[in-house]
Short mmCIF file of the C-alpha atoms (twelve columns), coordinates in Angstrom:
data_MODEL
# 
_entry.id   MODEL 
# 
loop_
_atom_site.group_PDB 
_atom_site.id 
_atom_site.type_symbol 
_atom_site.label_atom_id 
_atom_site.label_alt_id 
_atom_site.label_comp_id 
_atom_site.label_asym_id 
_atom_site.label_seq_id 
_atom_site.Cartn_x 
_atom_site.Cartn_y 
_atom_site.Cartn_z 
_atom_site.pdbx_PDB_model_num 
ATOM 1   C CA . UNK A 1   21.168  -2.396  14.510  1 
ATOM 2   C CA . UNK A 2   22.189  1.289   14.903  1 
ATOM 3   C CA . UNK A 3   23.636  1.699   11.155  1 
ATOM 4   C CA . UNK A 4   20.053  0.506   10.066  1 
ATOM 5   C CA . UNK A 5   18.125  2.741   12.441  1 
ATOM 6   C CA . UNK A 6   20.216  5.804   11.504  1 
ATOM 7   C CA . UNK A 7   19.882  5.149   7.553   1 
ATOM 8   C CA . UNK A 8   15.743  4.628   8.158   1 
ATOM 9   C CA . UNK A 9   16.029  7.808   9.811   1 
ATOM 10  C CA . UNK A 10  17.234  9.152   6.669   1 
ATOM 11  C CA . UNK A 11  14.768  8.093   4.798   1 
ATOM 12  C CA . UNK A 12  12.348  10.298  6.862   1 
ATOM 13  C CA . UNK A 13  10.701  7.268   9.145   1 
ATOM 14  C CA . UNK A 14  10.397  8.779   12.984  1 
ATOM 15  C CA . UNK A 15  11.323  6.432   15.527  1 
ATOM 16  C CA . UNK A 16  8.201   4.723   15.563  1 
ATOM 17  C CA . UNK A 17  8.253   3.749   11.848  1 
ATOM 18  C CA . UNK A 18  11.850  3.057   12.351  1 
ATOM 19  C CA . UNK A 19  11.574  0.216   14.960  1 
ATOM 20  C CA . UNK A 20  8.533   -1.366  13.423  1 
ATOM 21  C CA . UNK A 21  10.441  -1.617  9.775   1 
ATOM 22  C CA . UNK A 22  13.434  -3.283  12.242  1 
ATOM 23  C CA . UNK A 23  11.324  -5.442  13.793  1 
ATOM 24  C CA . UNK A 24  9.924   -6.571  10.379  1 
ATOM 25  C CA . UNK A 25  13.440  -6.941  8.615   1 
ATOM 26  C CA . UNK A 26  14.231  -9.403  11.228  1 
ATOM 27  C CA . UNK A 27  11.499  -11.186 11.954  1 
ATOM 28  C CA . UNK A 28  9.400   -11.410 8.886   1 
ATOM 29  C CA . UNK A 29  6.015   -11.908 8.087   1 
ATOM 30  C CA . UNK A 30  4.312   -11.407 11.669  1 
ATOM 31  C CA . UNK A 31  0.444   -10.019 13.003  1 
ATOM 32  C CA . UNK A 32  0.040   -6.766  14.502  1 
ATOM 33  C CA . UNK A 33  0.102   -8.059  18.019  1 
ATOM 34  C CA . UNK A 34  3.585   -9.586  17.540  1 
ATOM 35  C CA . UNK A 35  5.329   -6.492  15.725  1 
ATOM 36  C CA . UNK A 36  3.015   -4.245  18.603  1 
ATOM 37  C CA . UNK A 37  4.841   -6.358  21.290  1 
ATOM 38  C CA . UNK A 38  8.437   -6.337  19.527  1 
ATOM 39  C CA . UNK A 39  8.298   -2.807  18.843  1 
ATOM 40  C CA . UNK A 40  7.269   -1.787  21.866  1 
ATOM 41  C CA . UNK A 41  3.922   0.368   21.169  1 
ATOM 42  C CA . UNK A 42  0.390   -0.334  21.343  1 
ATOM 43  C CA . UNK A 43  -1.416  -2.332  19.100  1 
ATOM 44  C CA . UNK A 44  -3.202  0.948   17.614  1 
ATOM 45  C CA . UNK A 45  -0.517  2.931   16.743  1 
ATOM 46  C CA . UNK A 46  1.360   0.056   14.951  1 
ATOM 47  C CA . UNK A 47  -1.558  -0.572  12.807  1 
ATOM 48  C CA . UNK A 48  -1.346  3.463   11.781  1 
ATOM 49  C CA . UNK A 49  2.159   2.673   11.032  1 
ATOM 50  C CA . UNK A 50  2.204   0.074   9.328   1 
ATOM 51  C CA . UNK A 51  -0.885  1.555   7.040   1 
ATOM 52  C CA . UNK A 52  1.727   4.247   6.223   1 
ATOM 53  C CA . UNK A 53  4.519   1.898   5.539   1 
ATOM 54  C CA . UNK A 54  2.236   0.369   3.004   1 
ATOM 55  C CA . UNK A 55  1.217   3.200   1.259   1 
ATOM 56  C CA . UNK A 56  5.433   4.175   1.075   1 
ATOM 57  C CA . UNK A 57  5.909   1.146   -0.315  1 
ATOM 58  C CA . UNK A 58  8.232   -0.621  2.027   1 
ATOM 59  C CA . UNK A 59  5.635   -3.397  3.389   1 
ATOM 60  C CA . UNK A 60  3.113   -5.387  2.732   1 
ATOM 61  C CA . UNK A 61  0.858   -7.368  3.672   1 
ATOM 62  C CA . UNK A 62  -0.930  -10.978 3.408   1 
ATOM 63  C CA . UNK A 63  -3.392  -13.418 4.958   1 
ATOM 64  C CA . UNK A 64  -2.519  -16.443 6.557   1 
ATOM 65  C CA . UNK A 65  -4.895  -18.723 7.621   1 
ATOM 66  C CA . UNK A 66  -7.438  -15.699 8.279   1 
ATOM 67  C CA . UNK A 67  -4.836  -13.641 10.232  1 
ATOM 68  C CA . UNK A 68  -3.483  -10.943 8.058   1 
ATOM 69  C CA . UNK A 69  0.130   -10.419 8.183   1 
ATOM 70  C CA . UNK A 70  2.812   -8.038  7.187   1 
ATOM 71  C CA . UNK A 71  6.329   -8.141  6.259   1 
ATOM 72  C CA . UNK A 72  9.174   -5.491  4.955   1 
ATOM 73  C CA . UNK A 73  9.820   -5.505  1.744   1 
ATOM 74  C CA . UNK A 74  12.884  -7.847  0.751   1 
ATOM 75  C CA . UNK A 75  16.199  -6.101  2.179   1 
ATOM 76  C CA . UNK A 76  18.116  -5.921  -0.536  1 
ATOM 77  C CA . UNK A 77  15.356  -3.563  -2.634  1 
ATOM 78  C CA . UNK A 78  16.195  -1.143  -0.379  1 
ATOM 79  C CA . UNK A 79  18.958  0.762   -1.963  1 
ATOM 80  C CA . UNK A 80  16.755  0.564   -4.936  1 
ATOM 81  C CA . UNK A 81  13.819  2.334   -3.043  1 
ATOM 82  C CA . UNK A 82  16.808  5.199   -1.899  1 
ATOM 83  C CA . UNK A 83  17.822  5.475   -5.547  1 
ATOM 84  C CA . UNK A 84  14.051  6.440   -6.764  1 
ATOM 85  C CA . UNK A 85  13.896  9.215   -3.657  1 
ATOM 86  C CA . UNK A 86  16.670  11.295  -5.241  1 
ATOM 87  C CA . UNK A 87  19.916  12.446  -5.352  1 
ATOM 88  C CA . UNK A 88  19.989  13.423  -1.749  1 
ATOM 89  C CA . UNK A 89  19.764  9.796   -0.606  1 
ATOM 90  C CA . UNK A 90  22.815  8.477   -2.576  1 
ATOM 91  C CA . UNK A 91  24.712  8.177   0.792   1 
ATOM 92  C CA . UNK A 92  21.829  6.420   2.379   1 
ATOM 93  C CA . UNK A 93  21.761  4.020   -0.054  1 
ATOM 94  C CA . UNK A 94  25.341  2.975   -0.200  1 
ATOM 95  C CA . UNK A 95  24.768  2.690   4.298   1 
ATOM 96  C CA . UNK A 96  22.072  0.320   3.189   1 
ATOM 97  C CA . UNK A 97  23.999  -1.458  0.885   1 
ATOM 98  C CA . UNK A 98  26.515  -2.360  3.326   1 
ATOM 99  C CA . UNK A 99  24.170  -3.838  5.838   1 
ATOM 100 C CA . UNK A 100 21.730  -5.783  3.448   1 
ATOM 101 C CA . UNK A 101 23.907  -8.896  4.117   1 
ATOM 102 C CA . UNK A 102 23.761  -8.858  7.626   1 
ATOM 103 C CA . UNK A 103 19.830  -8.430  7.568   1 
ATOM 104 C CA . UNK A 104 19.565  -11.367 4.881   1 
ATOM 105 C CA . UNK A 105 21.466  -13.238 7.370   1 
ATOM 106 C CA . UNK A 106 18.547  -12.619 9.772   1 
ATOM 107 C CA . UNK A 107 15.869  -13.492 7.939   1 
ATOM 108 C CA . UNK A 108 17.570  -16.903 6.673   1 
ATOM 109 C CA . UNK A 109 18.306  -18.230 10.085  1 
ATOM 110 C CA . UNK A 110 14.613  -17.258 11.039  1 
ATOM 111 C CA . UNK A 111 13.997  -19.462 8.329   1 
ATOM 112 C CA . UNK A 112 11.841  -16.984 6.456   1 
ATOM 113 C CA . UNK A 113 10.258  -18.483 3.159   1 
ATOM 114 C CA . UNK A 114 7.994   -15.521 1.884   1 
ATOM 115 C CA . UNK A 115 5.366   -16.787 -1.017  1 
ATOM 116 C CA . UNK A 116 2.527   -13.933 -1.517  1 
ATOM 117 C CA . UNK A 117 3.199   -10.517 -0.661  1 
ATOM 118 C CA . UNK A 118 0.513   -7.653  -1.474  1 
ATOM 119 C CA . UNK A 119 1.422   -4.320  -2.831  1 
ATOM 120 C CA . UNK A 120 -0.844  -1.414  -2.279  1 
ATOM 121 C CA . UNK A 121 -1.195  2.295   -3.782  1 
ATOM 122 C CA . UNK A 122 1.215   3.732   -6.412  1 
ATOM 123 C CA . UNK A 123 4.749   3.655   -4.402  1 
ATOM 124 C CA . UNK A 124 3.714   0.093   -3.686  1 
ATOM 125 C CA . UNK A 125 3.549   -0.883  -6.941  1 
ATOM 126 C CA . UNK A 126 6.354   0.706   -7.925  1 
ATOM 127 C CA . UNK A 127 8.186   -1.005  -5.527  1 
ATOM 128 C CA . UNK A 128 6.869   -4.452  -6.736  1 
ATOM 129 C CA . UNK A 129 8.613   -3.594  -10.485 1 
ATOM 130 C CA . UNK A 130 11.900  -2.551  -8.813  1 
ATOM 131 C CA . UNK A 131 11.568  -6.784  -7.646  1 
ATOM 132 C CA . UNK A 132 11.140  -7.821  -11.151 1 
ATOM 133 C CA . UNK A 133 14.830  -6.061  -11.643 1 
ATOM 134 C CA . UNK A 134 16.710  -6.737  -8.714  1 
ATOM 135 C CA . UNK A 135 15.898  -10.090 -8.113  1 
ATOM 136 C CA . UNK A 136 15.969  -11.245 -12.034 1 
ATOM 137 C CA . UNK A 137 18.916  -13.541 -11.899 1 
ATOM 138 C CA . UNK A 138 17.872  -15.446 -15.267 1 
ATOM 139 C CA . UNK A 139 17.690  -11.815 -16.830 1 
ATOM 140 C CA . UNK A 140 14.077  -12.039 -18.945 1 
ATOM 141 C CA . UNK A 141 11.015  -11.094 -18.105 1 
ATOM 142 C CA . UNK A 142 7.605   -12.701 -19.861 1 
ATOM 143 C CA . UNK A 143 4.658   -10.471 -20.072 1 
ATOM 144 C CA . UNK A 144 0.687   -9.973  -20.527 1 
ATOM 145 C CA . UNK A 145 0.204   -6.357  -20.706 1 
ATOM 146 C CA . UNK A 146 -1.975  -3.654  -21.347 1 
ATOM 147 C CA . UNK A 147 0.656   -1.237  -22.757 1 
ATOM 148 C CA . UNK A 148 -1.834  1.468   -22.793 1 
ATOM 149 C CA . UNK A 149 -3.325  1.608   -19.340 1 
ATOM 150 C CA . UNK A 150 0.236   -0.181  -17.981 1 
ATOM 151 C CA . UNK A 151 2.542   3.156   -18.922 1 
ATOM 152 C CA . UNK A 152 -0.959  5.564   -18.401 1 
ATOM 153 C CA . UNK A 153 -1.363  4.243   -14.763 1 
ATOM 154 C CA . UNK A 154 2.497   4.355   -14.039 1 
ATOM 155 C CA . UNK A 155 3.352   7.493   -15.220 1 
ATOM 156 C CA . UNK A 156 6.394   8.243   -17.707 1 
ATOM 157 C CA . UNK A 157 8.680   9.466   -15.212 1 
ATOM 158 C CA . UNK A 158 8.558   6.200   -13.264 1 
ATOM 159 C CA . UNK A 159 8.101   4.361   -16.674 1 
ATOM 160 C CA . UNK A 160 10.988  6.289   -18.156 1 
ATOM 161 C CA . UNK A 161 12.638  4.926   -15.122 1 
ATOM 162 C CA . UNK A 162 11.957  1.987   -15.168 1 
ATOM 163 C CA . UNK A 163 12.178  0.818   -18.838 1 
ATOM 164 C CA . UNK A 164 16.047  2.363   -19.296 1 
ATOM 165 C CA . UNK A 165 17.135  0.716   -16.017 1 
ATOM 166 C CA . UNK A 166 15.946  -2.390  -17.109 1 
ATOM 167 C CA . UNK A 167 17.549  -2.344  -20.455 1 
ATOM 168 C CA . UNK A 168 20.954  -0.818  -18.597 1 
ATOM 169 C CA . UNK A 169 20.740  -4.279  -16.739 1 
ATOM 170 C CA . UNK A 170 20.098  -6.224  -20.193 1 
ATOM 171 C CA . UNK A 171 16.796  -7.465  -18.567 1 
ATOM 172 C CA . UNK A 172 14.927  -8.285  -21.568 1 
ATOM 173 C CA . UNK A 173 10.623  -8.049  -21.978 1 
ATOM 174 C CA . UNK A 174 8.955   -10.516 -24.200 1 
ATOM 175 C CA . UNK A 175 5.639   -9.087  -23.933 1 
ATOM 176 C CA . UNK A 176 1.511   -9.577  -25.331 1 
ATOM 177 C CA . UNK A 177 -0.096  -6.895  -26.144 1 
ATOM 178 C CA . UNK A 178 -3.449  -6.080  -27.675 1 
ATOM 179 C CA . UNK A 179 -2.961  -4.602  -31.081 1 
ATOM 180 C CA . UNK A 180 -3.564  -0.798  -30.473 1 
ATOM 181 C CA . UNK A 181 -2.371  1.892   -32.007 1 
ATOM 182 C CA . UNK A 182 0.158   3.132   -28.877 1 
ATOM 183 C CA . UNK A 183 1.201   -0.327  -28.496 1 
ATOM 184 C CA . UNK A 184 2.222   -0.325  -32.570 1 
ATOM 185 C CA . UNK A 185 4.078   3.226   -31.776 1 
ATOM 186 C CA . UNK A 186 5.963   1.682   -28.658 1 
ATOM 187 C CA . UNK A 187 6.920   -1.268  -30.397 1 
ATOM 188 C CA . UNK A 188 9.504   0.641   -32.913 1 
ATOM 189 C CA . UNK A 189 11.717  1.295   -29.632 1 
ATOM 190 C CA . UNK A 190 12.097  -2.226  -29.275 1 
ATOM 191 C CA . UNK A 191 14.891  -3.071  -30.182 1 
ATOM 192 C CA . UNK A 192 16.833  0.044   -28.613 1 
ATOM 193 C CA . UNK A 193 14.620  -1.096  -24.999 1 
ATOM 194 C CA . UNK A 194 15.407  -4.740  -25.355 1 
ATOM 195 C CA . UNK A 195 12.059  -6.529  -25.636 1 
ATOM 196 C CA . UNK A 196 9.850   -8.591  -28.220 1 
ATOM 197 C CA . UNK A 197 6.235   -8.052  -28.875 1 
ATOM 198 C CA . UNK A 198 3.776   -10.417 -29.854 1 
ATOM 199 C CA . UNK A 199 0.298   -8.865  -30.483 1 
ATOM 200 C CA . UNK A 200 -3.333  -10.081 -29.837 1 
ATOM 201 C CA . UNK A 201 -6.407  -8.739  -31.410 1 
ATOM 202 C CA . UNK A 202 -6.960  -5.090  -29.898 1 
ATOM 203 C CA . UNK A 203 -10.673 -6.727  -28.447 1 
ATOM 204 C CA . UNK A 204 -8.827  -8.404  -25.927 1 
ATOM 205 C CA . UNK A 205 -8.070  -5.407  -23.956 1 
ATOM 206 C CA . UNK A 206 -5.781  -5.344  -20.407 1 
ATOM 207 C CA . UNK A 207 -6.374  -2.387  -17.667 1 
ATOM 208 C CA . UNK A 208 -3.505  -5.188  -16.220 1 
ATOM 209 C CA . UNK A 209 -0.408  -6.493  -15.958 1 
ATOM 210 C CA . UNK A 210 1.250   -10.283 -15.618 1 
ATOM 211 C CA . UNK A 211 4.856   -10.615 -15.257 1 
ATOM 212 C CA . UNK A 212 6.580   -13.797 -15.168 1 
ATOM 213 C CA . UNK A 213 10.413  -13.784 -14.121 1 
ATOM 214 C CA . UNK A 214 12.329  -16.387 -12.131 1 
ATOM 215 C CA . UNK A 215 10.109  -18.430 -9.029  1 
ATOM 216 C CA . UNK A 216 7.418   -15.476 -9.091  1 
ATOM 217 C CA . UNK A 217 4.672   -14.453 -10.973 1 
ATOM 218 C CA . UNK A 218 3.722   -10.941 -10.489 1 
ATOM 219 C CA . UNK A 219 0.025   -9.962  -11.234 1 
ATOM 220 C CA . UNK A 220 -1.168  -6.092  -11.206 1 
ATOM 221 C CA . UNK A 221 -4.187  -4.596  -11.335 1 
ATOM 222 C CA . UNK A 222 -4.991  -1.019  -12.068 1 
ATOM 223 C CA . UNK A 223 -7.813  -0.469  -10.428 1 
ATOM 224 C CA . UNK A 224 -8.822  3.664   -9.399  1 
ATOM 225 C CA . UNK A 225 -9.837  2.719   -6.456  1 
ATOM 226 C CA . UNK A 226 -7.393  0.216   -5.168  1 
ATOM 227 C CA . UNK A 227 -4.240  -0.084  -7.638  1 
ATOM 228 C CA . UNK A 228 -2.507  -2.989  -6.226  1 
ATOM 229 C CA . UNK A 229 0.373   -6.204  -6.823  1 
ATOM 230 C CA . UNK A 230 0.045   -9.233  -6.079  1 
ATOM 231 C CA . UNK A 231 3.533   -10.960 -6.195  1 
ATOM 232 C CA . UNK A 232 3.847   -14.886 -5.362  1 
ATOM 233 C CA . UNK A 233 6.737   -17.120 -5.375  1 
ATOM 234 C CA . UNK A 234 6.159   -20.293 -6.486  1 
ATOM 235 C CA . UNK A 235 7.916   -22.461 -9.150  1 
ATOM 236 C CA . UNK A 236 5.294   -24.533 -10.330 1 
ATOM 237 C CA . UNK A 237 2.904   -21.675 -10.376 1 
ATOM 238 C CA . UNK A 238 5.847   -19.663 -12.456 1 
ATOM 239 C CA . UNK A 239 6.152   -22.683 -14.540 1 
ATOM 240 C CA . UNK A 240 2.774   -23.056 -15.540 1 
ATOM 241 C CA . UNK A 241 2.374   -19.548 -16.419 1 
ATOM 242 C CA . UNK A 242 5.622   -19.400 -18.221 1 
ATOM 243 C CA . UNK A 243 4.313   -22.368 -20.697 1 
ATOM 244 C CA . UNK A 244 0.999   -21.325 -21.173 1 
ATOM 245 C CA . UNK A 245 3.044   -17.547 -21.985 1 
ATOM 246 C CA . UNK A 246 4.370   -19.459 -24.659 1 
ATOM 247 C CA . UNK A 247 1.524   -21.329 -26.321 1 
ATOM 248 C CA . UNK A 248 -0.656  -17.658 -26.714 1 
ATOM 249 C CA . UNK A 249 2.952   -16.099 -28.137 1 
ATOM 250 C CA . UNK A 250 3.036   -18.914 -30.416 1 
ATOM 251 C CA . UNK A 251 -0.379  -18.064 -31.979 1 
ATOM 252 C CA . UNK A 252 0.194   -14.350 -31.909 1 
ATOM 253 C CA . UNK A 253 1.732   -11.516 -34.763 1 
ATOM 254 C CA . UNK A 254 4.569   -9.428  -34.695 1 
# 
């Protein structure tokens, strides 16, 4: 796909990176010896690759059956990913927009069924909120969260980001929160962000964050030395969590 090529080319991929994120979009979850093979390169220089995709946030990876696997992040979060680069990409992402059908088309006569996907490092996790967005049909969102460490860790220019897009798309956060004094101070913008509090004792402290929206439930950890997502679709996983969301809010405070 040229148009796809040329607009990962804009995003400052060489050709190497280039044909390895094509090879994922259309394929799917796959080893390193397949995506190697596809893309045409040695099995060493696709693992550096895709080590670099990672860390940009657009792939991940998972284990299957002791192989580990990676995949491109879901097509249509691309223009999303071109949005957070800047200004300079607006173009890009309207290119990208126009060919996320096609590449969805792809992927659903491969018969691709992602269910855990692993996001690494700070663009990776980044990348695994844009999800919780743009693929947030029943618009709500139910949380566990460490407000503290969650907006400390993120950063307020991607939290900034993040919490007035959501609330532009009338996505709204019923959250738990340990009863700290920033969480108190955050929860007075509530209503203007679009989200519900329910606190826990301040003991029961979070250097995490569980997000439950839709089929997926999306688990982060803050770690310093490995900050990573882990983001699974399941419904009867999302299910369970959702209910057991709602007995802990029903024995919380406002």
């Amino acid at each position: 796909m040229p148009q796809l090529k040329k607009a990962l080319h804009t995003l400052g991929l060489g050709d190497k990176e280039a044909r390895i994120m094509v090879v994922l979009l259309e394929t799917g979850p796959s080893p390193v010896a397949s995506i190697a093979r596809a893309a045409k390169l040695n099995r060493s220089t696709a693992y550096g690759i895709l080590k670099i995709l990672v860390e940009l946030g657009l792939v991940t990876s998972s284990e299957q059956r002791g192989v580990l696997r990676y995949q491109s992040i879901a097509p249509e979060l691309l223009p999303a990913y071109i949005e957070r680069r800047g200004k300079e990409l607006l173009d890009t992402k309207e290119e990208v927009a126009k060919i996320v059908p096609q590449i969805k088309l792809m992927r659903s006569k491969a018969r691709i069924l992602p269910k855990v996907q692993f996001f690494e490092g700070k663009e990776g996790i980044e990348q695994a909120y844009v999800d919780k967005l743009e693929n947030n049909t029943e618009k709500i969102i139910h949380e566990f969260t460490g407000m503290d460490t969650t907006v400390e860790k993120l950063g307020a220019s991607f939290a900034d980001y993040y919490v007035k897009k959501r609330t532009g798309l009338r996505i709204k956060s019923e959250y738990i929160a340990p009863d700290t004094p920033f969480a108190r101070e955050e929860a007075k913008n509530d209503e203007k962000y679009y989200r519900e509090v329910s606190f826990i004792p301040a003991q029961y402290t979070m250097d995490t964050e569980i997000s439950i929206y839709g089929n997926k439930v999306s688990m982060t950890s803050f770690s310093a030395e490995n900050p990573v997502t882990i983001l699974i679709e399941d419904a009867n996983l999302a299910r369970t969590m959702k209910n057991i969301f709602t007995y802990v809010r029903s024995t919380t405070s406002k």
